[in-house]
C-alpha positions as a LaTeX table, in Angstrom:
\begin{tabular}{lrrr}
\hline
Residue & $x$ (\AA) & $y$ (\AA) & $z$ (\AA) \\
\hline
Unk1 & $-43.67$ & $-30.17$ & $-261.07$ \\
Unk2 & $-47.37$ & $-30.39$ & $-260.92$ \\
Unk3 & $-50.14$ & $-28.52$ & $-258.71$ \\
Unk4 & $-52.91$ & $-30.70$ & $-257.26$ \\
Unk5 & $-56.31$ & $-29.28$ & $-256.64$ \\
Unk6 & $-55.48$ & $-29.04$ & $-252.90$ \\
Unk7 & $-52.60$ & $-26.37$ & $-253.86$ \\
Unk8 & $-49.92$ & $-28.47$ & $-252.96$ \\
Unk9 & $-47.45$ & $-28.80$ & $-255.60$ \\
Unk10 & $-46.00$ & $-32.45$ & $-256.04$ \\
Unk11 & $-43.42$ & $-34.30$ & $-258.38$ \\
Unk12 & $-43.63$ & $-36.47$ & $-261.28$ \\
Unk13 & $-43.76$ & $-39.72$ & $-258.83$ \\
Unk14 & $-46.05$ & $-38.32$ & $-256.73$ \\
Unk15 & $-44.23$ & $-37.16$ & $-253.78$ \\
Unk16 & $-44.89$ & $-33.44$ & $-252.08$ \\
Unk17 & $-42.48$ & $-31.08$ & $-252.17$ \\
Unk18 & $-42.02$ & $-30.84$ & $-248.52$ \\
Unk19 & $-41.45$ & $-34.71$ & $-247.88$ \\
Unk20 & $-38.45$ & $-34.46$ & $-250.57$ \\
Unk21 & $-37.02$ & $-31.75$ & $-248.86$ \\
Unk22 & $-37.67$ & $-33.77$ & $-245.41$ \\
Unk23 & $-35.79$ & $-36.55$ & $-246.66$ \\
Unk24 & $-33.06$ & $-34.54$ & $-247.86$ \\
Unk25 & $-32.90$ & $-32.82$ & $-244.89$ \\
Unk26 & $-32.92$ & $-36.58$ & $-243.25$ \\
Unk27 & $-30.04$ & $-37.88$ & $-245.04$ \\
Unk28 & $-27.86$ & $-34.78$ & $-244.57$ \\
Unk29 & $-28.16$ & $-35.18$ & $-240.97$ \\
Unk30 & $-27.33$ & $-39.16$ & $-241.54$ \\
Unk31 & $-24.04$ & $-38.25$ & $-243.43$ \\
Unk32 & $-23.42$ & $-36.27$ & $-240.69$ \\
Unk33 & $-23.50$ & $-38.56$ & $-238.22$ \\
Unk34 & $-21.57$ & $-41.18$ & $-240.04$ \\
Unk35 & $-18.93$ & $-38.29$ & $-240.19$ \\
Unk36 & $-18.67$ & $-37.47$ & $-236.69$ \\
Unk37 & $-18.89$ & $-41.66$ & $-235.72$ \\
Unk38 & $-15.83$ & $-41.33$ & $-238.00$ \\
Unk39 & $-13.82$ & $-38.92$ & $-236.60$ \\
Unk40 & $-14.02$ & $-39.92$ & $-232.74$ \\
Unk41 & $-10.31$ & $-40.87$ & $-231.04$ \\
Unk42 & $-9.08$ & $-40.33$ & $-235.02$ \\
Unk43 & $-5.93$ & $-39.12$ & $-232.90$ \\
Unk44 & $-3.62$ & $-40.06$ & $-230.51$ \\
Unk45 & $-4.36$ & $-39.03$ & $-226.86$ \\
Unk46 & $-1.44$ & $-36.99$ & $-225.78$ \\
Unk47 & 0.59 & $-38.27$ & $-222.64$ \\
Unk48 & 0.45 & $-35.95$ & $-220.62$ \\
Unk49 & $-3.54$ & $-36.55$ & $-220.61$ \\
Unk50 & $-2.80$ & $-39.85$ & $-220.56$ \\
Unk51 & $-0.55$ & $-39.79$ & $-217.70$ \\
Unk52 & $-3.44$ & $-37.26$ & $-215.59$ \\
Unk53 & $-6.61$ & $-39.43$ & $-216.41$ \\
Unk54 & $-5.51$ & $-42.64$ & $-216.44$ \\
Unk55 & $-1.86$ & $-42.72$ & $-214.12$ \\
Unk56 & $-3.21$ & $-40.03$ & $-211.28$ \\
Unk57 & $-5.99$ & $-41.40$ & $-210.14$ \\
Unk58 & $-4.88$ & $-44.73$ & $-208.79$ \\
Unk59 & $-1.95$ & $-43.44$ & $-208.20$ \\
Unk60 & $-3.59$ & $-40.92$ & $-205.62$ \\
Unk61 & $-5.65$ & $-43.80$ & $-204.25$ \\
Unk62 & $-2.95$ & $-45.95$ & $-203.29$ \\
Unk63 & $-0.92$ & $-43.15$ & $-201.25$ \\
Unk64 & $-4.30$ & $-42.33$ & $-199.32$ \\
Unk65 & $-4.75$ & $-46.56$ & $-198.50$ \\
Unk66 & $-0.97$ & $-46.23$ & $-197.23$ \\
Unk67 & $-1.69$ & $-42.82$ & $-195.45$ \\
Unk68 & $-4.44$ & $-44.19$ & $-193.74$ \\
Unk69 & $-2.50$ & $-47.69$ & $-193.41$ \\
Unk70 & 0.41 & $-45.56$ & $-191.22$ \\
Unk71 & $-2.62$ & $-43.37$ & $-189.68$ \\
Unk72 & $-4.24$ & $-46.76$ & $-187.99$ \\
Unk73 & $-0.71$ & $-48.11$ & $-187.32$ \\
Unk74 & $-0.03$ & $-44.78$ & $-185.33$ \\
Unk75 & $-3.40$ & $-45.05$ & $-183.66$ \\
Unk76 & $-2.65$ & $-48.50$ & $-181.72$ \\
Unk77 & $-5.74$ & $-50.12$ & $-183.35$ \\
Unk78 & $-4.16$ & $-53.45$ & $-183.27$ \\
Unk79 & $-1.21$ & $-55.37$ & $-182.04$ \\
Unk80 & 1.82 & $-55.20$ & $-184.48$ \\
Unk81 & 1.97 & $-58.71$ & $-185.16$ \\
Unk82 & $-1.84$ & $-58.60$ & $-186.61$ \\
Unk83 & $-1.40$ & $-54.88$ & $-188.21$ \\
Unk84 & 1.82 & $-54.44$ & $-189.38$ \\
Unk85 & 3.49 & $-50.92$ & $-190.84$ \\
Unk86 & 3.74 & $-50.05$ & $-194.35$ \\
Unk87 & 7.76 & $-49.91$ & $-193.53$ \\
Unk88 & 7.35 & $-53.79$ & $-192.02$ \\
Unk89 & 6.16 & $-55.05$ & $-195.79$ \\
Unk90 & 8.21 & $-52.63$ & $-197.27$ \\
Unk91 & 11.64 & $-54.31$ & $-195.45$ \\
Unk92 & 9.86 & $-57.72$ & $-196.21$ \\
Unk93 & 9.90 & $-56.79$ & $-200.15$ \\
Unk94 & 13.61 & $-55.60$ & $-200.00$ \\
Unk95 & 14.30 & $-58.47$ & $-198.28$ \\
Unk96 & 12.94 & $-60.64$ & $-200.99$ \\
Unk97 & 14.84 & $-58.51$ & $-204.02$ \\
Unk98 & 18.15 & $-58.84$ & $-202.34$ \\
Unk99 & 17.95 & $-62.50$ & $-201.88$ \\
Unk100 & 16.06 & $-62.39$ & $-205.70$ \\
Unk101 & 13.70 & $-64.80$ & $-204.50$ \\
Unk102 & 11.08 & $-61.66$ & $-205.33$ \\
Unk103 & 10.82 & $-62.32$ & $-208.66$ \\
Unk104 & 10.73 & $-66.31$ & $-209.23$ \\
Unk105 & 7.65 & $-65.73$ & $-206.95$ \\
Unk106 & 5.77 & $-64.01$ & $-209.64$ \\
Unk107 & 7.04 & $-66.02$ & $-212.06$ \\
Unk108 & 6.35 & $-69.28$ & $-210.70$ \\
Unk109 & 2.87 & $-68.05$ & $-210.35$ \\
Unk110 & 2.39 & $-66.03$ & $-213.89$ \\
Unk111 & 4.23 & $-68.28$ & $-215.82$ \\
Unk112 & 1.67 & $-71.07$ & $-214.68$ \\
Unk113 & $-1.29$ & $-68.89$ & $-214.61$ \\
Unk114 & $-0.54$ & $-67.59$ & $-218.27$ \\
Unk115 & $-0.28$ & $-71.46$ & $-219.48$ \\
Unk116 & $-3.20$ & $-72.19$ & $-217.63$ \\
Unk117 & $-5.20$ & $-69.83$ & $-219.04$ \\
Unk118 & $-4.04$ & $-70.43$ & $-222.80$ \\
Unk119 & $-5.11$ & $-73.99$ & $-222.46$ \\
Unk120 & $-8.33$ & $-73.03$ & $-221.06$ \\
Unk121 & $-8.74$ & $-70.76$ & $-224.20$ \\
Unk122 & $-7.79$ & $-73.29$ & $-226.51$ \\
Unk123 & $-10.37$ & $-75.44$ & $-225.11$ \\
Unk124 & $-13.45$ & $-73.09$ & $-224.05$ \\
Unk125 & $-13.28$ & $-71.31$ & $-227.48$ \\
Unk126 & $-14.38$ & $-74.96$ & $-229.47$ \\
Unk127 & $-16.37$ & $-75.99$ & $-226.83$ \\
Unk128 & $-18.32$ & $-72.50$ & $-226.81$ \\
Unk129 & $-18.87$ & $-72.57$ & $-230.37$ \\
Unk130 & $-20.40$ & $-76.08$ & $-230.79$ \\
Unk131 & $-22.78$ & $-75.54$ & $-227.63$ \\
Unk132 & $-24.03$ & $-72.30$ & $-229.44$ \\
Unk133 & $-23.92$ & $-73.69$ & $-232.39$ \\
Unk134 & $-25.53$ & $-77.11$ & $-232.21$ \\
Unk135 & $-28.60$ & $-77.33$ & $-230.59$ \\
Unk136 & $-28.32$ & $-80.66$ & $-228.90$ \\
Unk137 & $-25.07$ & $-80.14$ & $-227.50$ \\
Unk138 & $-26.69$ & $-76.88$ & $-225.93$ \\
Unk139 & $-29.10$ & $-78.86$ & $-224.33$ \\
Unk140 & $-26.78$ & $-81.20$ & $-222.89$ \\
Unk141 & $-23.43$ & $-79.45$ & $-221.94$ \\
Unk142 & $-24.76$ & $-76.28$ & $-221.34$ \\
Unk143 & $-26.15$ & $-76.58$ & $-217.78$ \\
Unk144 & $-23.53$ & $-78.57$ & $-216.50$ \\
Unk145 & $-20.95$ & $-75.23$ & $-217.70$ \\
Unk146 & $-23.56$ & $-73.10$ & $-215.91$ \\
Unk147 & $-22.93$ & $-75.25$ & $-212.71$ \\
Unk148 & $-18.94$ & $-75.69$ & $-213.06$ \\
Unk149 & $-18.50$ & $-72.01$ & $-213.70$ \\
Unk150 & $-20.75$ & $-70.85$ & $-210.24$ \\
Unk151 & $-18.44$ & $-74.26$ & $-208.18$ \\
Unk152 & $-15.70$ & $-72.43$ & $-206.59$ \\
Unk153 & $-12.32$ & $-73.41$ & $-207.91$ \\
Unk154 & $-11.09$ & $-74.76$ & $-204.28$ \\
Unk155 & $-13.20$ & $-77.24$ & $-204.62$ \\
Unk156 & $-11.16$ & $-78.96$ & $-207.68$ \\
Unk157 & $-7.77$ & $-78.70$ & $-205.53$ \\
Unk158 & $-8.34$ & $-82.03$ & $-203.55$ \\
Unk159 & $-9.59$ & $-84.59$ & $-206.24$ \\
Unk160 & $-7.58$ & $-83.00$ & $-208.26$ \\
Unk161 & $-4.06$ & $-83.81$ & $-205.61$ \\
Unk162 & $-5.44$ & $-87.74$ & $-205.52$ \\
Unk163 & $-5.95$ & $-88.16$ & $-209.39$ \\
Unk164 & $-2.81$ & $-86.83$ & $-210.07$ \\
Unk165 & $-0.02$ & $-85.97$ & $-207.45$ \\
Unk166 & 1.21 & $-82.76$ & $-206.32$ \\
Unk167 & 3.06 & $-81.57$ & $-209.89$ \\
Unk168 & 2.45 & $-79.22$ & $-212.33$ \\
Unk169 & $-0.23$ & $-81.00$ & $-213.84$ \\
Unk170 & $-2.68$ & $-80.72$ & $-210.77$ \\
Unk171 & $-2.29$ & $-76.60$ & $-210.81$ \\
Unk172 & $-2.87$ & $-77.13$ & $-214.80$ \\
Unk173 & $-6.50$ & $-79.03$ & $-214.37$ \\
Unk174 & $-7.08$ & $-76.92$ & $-211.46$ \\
Unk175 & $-7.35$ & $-74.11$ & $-213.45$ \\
Unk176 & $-8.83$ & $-75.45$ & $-216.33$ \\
Unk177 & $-11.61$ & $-76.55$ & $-214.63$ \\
Unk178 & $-12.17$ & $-73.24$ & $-213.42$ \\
Unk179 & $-11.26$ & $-70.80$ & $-216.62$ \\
Unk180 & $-13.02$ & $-72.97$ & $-219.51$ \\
Unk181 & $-16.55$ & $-72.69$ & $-218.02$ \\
Unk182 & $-16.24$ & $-68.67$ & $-218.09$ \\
Unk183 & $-14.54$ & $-68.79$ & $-221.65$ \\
Unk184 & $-16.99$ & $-71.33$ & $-223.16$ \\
Unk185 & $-20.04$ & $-69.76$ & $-221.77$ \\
Unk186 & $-19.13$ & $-65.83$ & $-222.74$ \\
Unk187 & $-19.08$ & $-66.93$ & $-226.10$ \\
Unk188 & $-22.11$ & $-68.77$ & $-226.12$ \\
Unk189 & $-23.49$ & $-65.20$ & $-224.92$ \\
Unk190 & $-21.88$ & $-63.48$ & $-227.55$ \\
Unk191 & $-23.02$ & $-65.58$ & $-229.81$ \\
Unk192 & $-26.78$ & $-65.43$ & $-228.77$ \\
Unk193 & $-26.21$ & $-61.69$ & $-229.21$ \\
Unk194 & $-25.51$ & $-61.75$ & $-232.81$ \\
Unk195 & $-28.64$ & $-60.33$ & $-234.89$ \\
Unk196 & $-29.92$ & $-63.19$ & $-237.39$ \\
Unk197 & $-29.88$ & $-60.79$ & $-240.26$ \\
Unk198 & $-25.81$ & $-61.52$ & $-240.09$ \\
Unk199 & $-25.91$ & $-64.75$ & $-239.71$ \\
Unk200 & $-28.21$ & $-65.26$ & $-242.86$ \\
Unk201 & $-26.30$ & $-62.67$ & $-244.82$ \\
Unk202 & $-23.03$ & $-64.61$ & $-243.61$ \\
Unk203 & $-24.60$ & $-67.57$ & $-245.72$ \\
Unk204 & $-25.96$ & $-65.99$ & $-248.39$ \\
Unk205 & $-22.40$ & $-64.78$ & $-249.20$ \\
Unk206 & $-21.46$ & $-68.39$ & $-249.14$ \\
Unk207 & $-19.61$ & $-67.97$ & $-245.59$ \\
Unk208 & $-20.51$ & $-71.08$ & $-243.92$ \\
Unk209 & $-18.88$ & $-73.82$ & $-241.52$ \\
Unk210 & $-15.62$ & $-72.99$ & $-240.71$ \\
Unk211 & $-15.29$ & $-69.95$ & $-242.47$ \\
Unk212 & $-18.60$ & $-68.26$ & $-241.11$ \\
Unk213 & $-17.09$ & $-69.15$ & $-237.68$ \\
Unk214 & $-14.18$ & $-66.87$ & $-238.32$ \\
Unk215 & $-15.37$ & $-64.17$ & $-240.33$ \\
Unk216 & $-19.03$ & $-63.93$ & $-238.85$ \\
Unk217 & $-19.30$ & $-65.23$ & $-235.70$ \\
Unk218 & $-16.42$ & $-64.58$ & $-234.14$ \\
Unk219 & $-16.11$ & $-61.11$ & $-235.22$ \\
Unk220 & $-20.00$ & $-60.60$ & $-234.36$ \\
Unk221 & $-19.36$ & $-62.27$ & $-230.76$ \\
Unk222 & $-16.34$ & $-60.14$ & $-229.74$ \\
Unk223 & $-17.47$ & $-58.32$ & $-227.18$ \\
Unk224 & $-18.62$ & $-61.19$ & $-225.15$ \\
Unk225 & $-16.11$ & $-63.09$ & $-225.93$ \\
Unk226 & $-13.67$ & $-61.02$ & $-224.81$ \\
Unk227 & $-15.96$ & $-60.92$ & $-221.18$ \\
Unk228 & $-15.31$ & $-64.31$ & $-220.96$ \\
Unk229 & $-12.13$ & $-64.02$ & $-221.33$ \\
Unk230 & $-11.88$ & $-61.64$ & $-218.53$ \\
Unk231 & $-13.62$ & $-63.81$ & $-216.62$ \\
Unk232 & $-11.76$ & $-66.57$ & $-217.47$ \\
Unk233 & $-8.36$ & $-64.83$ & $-216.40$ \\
Unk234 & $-9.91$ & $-64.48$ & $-213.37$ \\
Unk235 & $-11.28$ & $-67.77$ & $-212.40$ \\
Unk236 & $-7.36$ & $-68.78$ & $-213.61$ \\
Unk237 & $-5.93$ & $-66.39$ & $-211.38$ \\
Unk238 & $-8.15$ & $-67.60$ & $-208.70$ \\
Unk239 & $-7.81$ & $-71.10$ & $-208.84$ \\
Unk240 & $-3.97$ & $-71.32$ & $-209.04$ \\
Unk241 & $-4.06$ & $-69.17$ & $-205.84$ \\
Unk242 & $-6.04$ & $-71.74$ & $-203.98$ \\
Unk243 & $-4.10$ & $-74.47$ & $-205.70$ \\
Unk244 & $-0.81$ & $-72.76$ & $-204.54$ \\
Unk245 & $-2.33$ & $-72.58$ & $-200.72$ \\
Unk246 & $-3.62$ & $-75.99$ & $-200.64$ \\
Unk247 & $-0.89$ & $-78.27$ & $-202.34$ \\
Unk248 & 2.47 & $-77.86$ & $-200.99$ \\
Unk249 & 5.76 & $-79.73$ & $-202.42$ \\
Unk250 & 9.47 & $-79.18$ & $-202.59$ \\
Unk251 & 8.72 & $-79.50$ & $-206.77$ \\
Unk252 & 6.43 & $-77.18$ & $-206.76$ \\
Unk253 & 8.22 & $-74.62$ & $-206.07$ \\
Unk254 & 7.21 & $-71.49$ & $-203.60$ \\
Unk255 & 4.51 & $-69.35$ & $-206.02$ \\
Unk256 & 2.57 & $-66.48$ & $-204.60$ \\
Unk257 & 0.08 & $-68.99$ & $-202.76$ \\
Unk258 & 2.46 & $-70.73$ & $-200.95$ \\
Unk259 & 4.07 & $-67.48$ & $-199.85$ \\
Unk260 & 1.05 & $-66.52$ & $-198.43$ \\
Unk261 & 0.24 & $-69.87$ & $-196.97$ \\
Unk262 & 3.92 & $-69.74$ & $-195.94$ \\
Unk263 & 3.41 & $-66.52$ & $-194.12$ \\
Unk264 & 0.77 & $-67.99$ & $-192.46$ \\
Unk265 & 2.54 & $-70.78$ & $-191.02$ \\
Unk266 & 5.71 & $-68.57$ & $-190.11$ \\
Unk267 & 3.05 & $-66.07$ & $-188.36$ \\
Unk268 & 4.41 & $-63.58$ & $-190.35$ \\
Unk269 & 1.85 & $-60.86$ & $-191.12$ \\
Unk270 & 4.47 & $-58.64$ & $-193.13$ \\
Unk271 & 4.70 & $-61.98$ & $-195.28$ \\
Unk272 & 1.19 & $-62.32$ & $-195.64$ \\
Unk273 & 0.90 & $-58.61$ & $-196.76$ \\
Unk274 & 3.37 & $-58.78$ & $-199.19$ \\
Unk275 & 1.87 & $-61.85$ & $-200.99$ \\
Unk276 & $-1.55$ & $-60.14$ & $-200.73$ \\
Unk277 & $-0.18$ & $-57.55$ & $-202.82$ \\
Unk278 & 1.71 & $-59.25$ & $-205.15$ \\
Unk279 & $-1.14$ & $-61.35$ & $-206.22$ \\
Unk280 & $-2.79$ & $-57.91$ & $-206.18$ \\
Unk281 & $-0.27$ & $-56.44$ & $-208.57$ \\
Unk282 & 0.04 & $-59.10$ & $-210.87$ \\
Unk283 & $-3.90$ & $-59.19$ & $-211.24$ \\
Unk284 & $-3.66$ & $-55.75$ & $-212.17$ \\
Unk285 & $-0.68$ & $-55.67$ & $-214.50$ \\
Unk286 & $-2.90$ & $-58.16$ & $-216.42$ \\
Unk287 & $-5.89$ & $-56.64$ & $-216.77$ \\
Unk288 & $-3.83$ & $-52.89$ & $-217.84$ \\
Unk289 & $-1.32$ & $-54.62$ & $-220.36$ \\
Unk290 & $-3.73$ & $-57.04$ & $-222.32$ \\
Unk291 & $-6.95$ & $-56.95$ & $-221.40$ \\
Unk292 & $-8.16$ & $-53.13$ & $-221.90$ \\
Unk293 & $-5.93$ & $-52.26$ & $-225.30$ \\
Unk294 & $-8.31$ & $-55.10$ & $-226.51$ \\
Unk295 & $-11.10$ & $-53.68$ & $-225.02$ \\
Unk296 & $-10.25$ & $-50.35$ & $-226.38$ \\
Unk297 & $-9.58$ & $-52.10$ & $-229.81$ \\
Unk298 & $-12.66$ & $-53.61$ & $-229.88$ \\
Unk299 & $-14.58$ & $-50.52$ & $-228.75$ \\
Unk300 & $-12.84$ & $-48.22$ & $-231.14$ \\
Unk301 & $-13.18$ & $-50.91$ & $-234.39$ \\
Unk302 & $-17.31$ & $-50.39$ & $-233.80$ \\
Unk303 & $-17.18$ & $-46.67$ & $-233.21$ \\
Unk304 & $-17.53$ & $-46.88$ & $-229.46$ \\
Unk305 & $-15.01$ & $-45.62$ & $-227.72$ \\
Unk306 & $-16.20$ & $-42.16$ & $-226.51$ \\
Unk307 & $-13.37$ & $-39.62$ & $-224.67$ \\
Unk308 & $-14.63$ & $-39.33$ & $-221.15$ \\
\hline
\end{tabular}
């Protein structure tokens, strides 16, 4: 150690005193962050908290819709036949349970939904990464996926009954036209996302074609991705519904569309209810049992996911 005219005593290399200790400083409180990113959700939540913040809540919600359900029931607001009581859908779902027509109604629907869907992701996922990936493609597919993915899914239903009949393969294109817009184009924006400095260091390390698609960009377009995918789902969902409503045929069988279109037709508002809420359900059983562990698995594999 050396002292300067100025009285300010410095190392060999010419740095003060006080900026070494700075840095130190610095790098200690680094480590600790690094630490602390570390150690977030390191454990299991335990069920009971589980069961309070994630169980209660919409548990609590759904008796309050059905108190206030029985409240405007009570209160006359409107004829039975238009506003029907909880008990009305209630007898129309034990209906459907004894005669176990309840459940190939949701399976009709799911198990064409769920094929749907897996199509549409083995189709959007290519076709996402060569319109982010090659620049003319971009240019020339990627407003017409702007435009299919904001046309609403009706719309396929009837060219899609006069190309090819009313069987399973008009539900299938139905929702294909809808999902693999969402699914093409939320990787193309998790792609965009991806800072360069991967993407060069990707190739450096010799990961290229194929290979930097799966261990770069994929990885590095994840969370978008997965939006799609979401998305996707939905504009499945969506589209089978109004497929289901539309096109009606002994060998199609009697999904959760044509129960509701079914209900229509019979008058039957308990009906229509009940197929409301099963399309409701299965929406929802969807989106808890796949879709958000891999949102929390994506969250907590970057150091995101934060207890709230």
């Amino acid at each position: 150690m050396a002292s300067t005219d100025t009285g300010v005593d410095t190392e060999e290399d010419g740095s003060t005193v006080a900026e070494q200790t700075r840095d130190a400083y610095g790098l200690a409180g680094l480590e600790a962050g690094l630490d602390a990113l570390d150690s977030v959700q390191s454990g299991r939540t335990p069920l009971r908290e589980t069961l309070m913040r994630k169980v209660l809540p919409p548990v609590t919600a759904v008796a309050l819709v059905l108190v206030i359900w029985q409240l405007l029931v009570w209160a006359n607001v409107a004829p039975d036949y238009k506003l029907p009581a909880p008990s009305d859908v209630w007898g129309e779902v034990r209906d459907a349970w004894v005669q176990g027509t309840l459940l190939d109604y949701i399976w009709t629907s799911v198990s064409r939904g769920l094929l749907g869907f897996l199509l549409a992701l083995a189709i959007g996922t290519p076709l996402g990464l060569l319109v982010a990936r090659v620049a003319f493609v971009r240019a020339a597919i990627g407003p017409i996926l702007s435009g299919l993915q904001s046309l609403p899914s009706v719309a396929w239903v009837p060219p899609a009954v006069i190309w090819l009949g009313l069987n399973d393969s008009m539900m299938y294109a139905v929702i294909l036209l809808g999902a693999v817009p969402s699914i093409a184009n939320g990787l193309v924006a998790g792609i965009d996302q991806i800072p360069p400095l991967f993407l060069r260091a990707g190739r450096t390390m010799g990961a290229t074609g194929l290979r930097g698609a799966w261990h770069i960009v994929m990885p590095g377009a994840l969370p978008g991705y997965l939006a799609g995918l979401k998305q996707g789902w939905a504009f499945s969902w969506r589209s089978l519904m109004a497929a289901e409503i539309i096109a009606s045929s002994p060998d199609l069988g009697v999904g959760l569309g044509q129960l509701l279109e079914n209900g229509r037709n019979n008058s039957s508002m308990p009906q229509v209810f009940l197929a409301i809420f099963l399309i409701l359900l299965v929406g929802i059983a969807i989106d808890l049992l796949i879709f958000s562990p891999l949102e929390r698995w994506v969250l907590r594999s970057r150091g995101l996911l934060v207890t709230r």
